[in-house]
FIKEMI-520260 format. One record per residue: x, y, z of N, C-alpha, C, O in turn. Coordinates in steps of 0.05 Angstrom, whole numbers, plus 5000, padded with zeros to 4 digits. Each point is the difference from the previous one (the first is absolute). Layout:
<nodes>
{n.c1->X, n.c2->Y, n.c3->Z, ca.c1->X, ca.c2->Y, ca.c3->Z, c.c1->X, c.c2->Y, c.c3->Z, o.c1->X, o.c2->Y, o.c3->Z}
...
</nodes>
This chain:
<nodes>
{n.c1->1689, n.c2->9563, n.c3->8053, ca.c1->4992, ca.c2->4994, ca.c3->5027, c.c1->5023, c.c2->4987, c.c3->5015, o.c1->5015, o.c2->4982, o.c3->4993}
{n.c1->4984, n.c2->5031, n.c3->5027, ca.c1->5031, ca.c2->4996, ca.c3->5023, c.c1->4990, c.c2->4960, c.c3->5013, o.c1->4982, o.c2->4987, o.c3->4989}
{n.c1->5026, n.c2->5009, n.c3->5021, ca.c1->4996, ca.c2->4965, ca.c3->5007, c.c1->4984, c.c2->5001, c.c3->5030, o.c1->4985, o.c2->4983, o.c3->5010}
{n.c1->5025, n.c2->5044, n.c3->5000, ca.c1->4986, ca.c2->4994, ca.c3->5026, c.c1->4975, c.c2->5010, c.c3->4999, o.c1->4984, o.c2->4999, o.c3->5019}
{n.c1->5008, n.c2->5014, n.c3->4949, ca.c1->4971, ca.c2->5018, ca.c3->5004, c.c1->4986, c.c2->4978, c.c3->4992, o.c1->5011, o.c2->4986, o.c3->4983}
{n.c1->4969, n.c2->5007, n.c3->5025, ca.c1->4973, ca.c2->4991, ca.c3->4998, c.c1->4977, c.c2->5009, c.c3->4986, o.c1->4982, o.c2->4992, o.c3->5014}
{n.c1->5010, n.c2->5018, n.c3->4969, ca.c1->4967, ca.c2->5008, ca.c3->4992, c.c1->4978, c.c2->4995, c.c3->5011, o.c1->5000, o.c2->4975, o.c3->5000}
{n.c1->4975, n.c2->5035, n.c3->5011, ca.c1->4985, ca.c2->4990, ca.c3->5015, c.c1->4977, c.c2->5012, c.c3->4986, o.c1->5000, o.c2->5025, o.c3->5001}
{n.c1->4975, n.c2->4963, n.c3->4984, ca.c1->4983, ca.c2->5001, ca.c3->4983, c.c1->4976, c.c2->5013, c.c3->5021, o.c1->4980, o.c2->4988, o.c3->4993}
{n.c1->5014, n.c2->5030, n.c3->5027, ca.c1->4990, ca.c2->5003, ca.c3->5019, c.c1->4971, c.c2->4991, c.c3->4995, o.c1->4989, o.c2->4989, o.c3->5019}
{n.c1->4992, n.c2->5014, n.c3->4951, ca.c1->4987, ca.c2->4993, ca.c3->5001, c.c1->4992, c.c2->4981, c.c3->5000, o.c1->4977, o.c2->4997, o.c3->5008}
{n.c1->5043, n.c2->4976, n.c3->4981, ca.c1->4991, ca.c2->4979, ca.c3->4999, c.c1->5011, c.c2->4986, c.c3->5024, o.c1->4999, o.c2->4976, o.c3->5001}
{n.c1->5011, n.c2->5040, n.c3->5020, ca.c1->4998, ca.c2->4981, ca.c3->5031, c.c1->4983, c.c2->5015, c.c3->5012, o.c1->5003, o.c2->4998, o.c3->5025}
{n.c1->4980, n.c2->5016, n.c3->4969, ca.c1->4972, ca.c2->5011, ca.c3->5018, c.c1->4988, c.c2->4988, c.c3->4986, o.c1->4978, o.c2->5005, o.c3->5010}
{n.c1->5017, n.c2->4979, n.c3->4971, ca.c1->4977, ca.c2->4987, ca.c3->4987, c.c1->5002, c.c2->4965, c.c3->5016, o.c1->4981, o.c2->4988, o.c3->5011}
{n.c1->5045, n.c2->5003, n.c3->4985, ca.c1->5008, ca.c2->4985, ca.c3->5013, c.c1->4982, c.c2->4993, c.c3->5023, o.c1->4981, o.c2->4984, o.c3->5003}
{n.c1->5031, n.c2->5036, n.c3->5016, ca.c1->4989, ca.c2->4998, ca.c3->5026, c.c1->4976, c.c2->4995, c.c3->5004, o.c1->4990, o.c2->4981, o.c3->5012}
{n.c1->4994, n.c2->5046, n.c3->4971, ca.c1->4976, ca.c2->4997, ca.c3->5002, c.c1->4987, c.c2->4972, c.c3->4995, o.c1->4984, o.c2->4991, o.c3->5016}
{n.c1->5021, n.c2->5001, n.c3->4968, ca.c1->4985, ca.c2->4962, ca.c3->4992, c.c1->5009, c.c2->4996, c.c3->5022, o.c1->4979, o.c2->4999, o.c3->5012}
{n.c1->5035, n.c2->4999, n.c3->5001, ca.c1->5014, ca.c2->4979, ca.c3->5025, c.c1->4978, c.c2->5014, c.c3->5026, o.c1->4991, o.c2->4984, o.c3->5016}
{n.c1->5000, n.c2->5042, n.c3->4986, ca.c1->4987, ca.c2->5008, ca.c3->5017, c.c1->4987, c.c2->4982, c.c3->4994, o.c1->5004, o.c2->4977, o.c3->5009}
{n.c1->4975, n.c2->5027, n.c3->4973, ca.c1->4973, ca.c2->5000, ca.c3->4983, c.c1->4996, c.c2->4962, c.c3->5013, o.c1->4981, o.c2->4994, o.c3->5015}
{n.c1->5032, n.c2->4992, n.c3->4978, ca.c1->5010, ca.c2->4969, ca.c3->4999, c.c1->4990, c.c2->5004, c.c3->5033, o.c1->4977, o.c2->5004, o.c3->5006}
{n.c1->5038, n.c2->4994, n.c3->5010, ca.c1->4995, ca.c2->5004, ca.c3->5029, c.c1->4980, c.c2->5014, c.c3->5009, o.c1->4982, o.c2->4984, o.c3->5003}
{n.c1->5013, n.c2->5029, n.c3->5000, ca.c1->4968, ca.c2->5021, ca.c3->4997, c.c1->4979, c.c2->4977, c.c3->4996, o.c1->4980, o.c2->4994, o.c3->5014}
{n.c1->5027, n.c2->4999, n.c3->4968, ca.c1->4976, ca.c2->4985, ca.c3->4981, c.c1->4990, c.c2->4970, c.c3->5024, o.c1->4977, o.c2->4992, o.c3->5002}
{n.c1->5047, n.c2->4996, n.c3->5013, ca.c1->4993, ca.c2->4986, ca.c3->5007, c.c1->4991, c.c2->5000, c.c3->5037, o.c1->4996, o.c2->4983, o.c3->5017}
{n.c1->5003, n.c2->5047, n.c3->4982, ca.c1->4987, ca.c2->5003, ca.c3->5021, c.c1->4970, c.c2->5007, c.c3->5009, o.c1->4987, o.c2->4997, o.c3->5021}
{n.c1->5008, n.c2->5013, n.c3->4952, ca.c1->4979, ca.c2->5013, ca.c3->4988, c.c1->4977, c.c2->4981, c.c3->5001, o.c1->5003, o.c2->4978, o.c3->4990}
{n.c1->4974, n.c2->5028, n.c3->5021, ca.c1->4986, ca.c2->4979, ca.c3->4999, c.c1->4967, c.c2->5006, c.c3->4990, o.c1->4982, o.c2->4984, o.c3->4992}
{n.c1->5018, n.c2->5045, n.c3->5013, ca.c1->4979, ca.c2->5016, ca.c3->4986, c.c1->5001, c.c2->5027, c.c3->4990, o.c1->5017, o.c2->5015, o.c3->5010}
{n.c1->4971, n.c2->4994, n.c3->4975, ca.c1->5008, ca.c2->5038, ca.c3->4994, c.c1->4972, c.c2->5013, c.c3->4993, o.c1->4978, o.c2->4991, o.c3->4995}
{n.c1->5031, n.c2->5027, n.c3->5006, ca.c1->4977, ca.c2->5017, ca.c3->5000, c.c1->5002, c.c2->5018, c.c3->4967, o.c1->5019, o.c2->5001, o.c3->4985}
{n.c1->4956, n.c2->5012, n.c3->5012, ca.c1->5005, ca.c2->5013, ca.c3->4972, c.c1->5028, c.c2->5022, c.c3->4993, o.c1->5009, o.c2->5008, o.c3->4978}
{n.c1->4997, n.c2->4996, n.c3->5040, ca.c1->5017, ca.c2->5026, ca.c3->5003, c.c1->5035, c.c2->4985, c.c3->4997, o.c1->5022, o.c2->5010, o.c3->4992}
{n.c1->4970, n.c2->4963, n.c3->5020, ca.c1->5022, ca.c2->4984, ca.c3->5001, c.c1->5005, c.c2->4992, c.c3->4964, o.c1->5019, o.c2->5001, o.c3->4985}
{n.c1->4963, n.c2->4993, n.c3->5012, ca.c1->4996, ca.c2->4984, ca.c3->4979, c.c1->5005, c.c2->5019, c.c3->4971, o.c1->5007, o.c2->4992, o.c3->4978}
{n.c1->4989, n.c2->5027, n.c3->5028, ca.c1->5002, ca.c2->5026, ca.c3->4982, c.c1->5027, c.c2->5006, c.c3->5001, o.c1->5011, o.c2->5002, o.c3->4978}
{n.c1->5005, n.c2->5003, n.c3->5043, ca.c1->5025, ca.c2->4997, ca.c3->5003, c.c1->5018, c.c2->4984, c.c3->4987, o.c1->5017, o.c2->5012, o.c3->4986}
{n.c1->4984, n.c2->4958, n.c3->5014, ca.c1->5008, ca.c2->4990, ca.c3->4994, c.c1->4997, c.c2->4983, c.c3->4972, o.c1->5017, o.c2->4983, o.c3->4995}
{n.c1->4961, n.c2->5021, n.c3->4987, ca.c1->4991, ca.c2->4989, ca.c3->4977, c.c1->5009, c.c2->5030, c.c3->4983, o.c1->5007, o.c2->5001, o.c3->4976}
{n.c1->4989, n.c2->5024, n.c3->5044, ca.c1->5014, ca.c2->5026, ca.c3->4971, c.c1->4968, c.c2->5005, c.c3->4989, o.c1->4998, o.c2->5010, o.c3->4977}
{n.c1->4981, n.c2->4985, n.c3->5035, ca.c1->4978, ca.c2->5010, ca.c3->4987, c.c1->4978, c.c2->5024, c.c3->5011, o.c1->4998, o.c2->4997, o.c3->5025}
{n.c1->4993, n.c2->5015, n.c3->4969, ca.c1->4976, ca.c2->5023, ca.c3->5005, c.c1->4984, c.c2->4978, c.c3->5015, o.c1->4996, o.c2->4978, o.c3->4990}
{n.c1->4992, n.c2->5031, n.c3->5041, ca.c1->4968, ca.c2->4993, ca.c3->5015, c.c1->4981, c.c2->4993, c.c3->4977, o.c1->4988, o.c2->4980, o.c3->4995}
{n.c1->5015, n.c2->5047, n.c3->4992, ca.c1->4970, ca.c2->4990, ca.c3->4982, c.c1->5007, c.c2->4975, c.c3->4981, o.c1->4988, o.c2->4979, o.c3->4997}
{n.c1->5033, n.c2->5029, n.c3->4992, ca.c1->5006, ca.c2->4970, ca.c3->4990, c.c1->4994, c.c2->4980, c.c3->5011, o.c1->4981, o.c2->4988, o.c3->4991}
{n.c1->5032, n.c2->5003, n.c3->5029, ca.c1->4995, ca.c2->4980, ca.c3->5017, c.c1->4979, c.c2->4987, c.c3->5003, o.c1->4994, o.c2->4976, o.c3->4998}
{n.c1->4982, n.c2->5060, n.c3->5010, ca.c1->4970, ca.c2->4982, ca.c3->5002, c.c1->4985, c.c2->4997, c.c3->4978, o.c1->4978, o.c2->4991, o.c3->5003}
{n.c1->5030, n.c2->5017, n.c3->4974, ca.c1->4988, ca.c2->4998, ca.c3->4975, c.c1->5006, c.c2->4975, c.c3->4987, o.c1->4979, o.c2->4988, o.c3->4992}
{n.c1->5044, n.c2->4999, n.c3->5003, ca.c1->5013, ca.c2->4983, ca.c3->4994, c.c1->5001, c.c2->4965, c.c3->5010, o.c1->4997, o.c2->4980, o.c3->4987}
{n.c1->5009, n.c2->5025, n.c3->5040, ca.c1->5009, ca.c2->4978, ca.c3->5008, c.c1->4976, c.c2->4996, c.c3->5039, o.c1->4995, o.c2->4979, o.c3->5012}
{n.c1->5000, n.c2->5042, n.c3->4994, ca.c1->4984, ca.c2->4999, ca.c3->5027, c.c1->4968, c.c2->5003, c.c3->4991, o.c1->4986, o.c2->5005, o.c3->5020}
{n.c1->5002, n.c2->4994, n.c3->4963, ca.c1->4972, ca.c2->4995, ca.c3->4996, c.c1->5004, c.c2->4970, c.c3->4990, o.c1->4979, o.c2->4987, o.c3->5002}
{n.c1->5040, n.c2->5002, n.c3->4989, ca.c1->5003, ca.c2->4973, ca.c3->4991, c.c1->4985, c.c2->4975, c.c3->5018, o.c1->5014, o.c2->4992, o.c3->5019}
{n.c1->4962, n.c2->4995, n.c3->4978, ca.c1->4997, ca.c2->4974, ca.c3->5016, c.c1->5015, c.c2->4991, c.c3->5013, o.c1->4993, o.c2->4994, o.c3->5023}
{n.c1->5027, n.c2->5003, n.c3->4970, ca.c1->5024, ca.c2->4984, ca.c3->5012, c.c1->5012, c.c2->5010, c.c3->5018, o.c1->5003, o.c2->4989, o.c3->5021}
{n.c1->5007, n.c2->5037, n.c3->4973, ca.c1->5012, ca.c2->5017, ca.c3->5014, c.c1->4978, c.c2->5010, c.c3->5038, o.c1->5012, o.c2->5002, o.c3->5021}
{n.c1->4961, n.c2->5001, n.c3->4977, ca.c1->4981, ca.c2->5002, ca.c3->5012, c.c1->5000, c.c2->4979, c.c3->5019, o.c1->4998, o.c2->5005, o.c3->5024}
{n.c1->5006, n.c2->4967, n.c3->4963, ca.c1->5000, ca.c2->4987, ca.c3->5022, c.c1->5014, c.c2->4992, c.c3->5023, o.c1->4993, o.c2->4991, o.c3->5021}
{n.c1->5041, n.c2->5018, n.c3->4965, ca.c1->5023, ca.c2->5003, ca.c3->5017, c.c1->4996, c.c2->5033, c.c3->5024, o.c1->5013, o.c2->5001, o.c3->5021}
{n.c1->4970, n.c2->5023, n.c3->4971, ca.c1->5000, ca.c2->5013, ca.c3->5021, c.c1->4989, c.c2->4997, c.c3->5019, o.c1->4979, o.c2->4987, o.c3->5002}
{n.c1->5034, n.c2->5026, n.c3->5020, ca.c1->4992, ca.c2->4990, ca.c3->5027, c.c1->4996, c.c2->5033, c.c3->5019, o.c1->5017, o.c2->5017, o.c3->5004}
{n.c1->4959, n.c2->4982, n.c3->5004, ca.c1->4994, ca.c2->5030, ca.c3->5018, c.c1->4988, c.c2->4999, c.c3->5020, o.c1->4986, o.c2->4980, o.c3->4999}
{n.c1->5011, n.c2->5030, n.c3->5019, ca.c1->4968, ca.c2->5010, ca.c3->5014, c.c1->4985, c.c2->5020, c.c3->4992, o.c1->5006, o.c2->5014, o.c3->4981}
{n.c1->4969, n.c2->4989, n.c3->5037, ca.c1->4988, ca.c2->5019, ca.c3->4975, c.c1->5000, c.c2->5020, c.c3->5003, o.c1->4992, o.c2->5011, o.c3->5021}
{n.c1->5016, n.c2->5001, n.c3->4958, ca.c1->5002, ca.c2->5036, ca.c3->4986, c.c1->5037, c.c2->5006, c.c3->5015, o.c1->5009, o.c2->5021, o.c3->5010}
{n.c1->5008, n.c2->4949, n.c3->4985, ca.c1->5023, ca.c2->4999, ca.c3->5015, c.c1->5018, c.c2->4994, c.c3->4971, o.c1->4997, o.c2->4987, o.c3->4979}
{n.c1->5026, n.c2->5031, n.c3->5034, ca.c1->5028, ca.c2->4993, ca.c3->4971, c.c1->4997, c.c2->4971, c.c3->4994, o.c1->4995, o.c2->4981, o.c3->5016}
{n.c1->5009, n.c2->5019, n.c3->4957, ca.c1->4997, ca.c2->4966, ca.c3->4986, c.c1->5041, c.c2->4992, c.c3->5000, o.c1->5020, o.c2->5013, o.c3->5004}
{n.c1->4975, n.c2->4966, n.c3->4992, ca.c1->5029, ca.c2->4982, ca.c3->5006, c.c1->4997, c.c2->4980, c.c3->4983, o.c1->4977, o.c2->4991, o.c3->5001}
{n.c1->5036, n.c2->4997, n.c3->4983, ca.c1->5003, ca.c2->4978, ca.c3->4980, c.c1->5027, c.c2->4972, c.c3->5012, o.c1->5020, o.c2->5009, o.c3->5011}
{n.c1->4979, n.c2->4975, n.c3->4987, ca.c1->5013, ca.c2->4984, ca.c3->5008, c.c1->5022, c.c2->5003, c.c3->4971, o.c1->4994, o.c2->5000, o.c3->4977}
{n.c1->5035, n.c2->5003, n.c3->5037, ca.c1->5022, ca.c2->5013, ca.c3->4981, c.c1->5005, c.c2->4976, c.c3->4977, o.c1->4994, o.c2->5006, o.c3->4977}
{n.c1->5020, n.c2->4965, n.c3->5029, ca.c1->4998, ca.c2->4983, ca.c3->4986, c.c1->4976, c.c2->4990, c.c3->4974, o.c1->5005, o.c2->4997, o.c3->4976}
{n.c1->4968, n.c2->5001, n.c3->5039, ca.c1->4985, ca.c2->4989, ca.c3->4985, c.c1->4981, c.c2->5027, c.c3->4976, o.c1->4986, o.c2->4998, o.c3->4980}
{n.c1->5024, n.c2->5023, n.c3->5036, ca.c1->4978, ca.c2->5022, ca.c3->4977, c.c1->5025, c.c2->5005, c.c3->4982, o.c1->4997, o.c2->5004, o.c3->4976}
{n.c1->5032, n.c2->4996, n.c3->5035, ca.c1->5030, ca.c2->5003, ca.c3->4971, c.c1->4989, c.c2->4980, c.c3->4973, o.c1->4999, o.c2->5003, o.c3->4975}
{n.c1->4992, n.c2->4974, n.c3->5042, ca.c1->5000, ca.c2->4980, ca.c3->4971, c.c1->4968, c.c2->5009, c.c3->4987, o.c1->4995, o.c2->5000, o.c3->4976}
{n.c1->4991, n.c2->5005, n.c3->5038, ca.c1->4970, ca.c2->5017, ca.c3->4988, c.c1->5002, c.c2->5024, c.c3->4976, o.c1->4986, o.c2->5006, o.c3->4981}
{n.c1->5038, n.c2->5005, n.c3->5029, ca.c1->5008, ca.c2->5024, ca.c3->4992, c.c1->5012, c.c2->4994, c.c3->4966, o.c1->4994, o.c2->5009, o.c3->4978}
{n.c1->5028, n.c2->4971, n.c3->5031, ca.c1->5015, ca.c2->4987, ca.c3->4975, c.c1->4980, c.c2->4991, c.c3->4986, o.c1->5004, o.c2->5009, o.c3->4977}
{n.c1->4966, n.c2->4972, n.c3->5025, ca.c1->4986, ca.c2->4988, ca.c3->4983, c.c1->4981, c.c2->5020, c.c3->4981, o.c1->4992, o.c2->4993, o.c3->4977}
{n.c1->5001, n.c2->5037, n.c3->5038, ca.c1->4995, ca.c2->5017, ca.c3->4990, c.c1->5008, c.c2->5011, c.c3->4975, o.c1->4988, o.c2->5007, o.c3->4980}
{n.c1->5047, n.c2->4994, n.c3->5034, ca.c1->5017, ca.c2->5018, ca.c3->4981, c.c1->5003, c.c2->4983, c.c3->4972, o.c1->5006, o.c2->5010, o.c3->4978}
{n.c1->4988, n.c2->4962, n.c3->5026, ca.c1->5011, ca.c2->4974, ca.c3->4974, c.c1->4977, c.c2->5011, c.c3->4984, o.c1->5004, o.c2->5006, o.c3->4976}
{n.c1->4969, n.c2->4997, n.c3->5035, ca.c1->4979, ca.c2->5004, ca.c3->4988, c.c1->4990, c.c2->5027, c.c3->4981, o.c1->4979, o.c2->5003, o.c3->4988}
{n.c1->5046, n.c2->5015, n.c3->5012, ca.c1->4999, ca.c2->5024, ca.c3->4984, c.c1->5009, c.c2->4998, c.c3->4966, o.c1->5000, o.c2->5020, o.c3->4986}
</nodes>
């Protein structure tokens, strides 16, 4: 390798970034929706509602009107989600 070439690992500065999106995102974020939430956890809907959205816990953090898209408060259903996941 010549001195002026550089190597540039492309994947691991799109991964990079991405956390750095993800990090910022995150603190704007203040509720999501299933679709959001599926997005960003990497899991199947049905998963979701099989798993972690029939959960008590999880139930009481949704928020709707009626027969209206449900919304979870982003912060407090993540750590709902985490107490779930400890519990497997």
């Amino acid at each position: 390798m010549k001195p002026e070439e550089i190597n540039i690992n492309h994947r691991e500065v799109r991964k990079h970034l991405n956390e750095k999106l993800d990090t910022e995102f995150q603190q704007f974020l203040i509720m999501w929706d299933i679709d959001e939430m599926s997005k960003r956890m990497c899991m199947s809907k049905s998963f979701l509602e099989r798993e972690f959205l029939h959960d008590p816990r999880m139930r009481l953090l949704e928020r709707r009107k009626e027969k209206g898209k449900r919304y979870w408060f982003y912060e407090q259903s993540l750590e709902v989600m985490k107490e779930i996941m400890d519990g497997w």
